[in-house]
C-alpha positions in Angstrom: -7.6 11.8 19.7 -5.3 9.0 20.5 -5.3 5.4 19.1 -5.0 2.2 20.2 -1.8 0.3 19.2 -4.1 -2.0 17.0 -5.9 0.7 14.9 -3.0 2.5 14.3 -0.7 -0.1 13.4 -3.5 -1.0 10.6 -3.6 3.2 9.7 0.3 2.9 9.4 0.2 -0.1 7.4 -2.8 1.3 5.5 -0.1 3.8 4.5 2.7 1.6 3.5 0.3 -0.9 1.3 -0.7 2.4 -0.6 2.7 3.7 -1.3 3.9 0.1 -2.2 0.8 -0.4 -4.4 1.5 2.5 -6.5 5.2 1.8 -6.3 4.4 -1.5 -7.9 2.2 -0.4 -10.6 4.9 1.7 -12.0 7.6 -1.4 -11.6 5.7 -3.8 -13.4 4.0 -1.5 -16.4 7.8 -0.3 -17.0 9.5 -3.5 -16.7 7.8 -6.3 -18.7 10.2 -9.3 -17.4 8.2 -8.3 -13.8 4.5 -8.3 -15.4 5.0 -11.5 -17.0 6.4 -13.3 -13.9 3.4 -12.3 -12.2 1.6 -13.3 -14.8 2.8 -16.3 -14.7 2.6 -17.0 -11.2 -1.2 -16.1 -10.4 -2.6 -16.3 -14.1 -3.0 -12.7 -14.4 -0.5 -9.4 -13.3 -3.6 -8.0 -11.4 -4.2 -11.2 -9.4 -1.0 -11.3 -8.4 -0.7 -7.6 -7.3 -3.9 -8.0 -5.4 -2.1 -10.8 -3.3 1.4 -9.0 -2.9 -0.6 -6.0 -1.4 -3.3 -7.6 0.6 -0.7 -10.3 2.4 1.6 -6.6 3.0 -1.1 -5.5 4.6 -2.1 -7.6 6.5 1.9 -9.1 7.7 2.5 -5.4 8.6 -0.9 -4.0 10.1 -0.3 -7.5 12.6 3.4 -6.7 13.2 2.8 -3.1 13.6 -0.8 -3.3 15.9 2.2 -5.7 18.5 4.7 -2.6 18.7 4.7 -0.3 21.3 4.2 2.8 19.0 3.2 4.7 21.8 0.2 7.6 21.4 -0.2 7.9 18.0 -2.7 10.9 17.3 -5.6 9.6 15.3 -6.2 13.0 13.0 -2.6 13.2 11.9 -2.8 9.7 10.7 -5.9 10.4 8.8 -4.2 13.4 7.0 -1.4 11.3 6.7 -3.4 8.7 4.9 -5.9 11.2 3.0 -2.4 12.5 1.6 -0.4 8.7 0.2 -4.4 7.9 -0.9 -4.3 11.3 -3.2 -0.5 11.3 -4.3 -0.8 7.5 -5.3 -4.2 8.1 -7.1 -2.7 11.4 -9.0 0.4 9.6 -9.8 -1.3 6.4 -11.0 -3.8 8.1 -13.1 -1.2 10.4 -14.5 1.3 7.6 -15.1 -1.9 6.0 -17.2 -2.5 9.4 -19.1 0.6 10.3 -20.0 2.1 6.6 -20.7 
């Protein structure tokens, strides 16, 4: 099953916004200078994550749904996404467990 450009650029930046979510919880729990500048910024670290994530979302699901990606097969895009969605929750939890 093929996608629309729109649906798929949202999958692919679905993808990215996980990754980068994940990438960013590590960043700021391991460099304190980062957490309290986002602190600082939005009144709390989480706040401002929430809004770094959401607006990459959303920048790159619009950029992305305007490119010409081409067929983009809907089923390897789920596993695709299935996969970042299980690595970023095992690595998050684990980074938590084991900090």
């Amino acid at each position: 099953m093929n996608l629309n450009k729109t649906t798929a650029g949202y999958v692919i930046a679905a993808i990215i916004a996980i990754a980068a979510n994940t990438a960013l919880v590590f960043a700021k729990e391991l460099y304190e200078p980062l957490k309290a500048g986002m602190k600082a910024s939005l009144g709390h670290h989480w706040i401002t994550h929430a809004a770094i994530i959401v607006a990459l979302f959303l920048v790159l699901g619009f950029i992305l749904s305007k490119w010409p990606l081409g067929r983009i097969n809907g089923t390897f895009l789920a596993i695709v996404l299935f996969l970042v969605t299980a690595a970023a929750s095992v690595g998050i939890i684990g980074f938590f467990l084991f900090e």
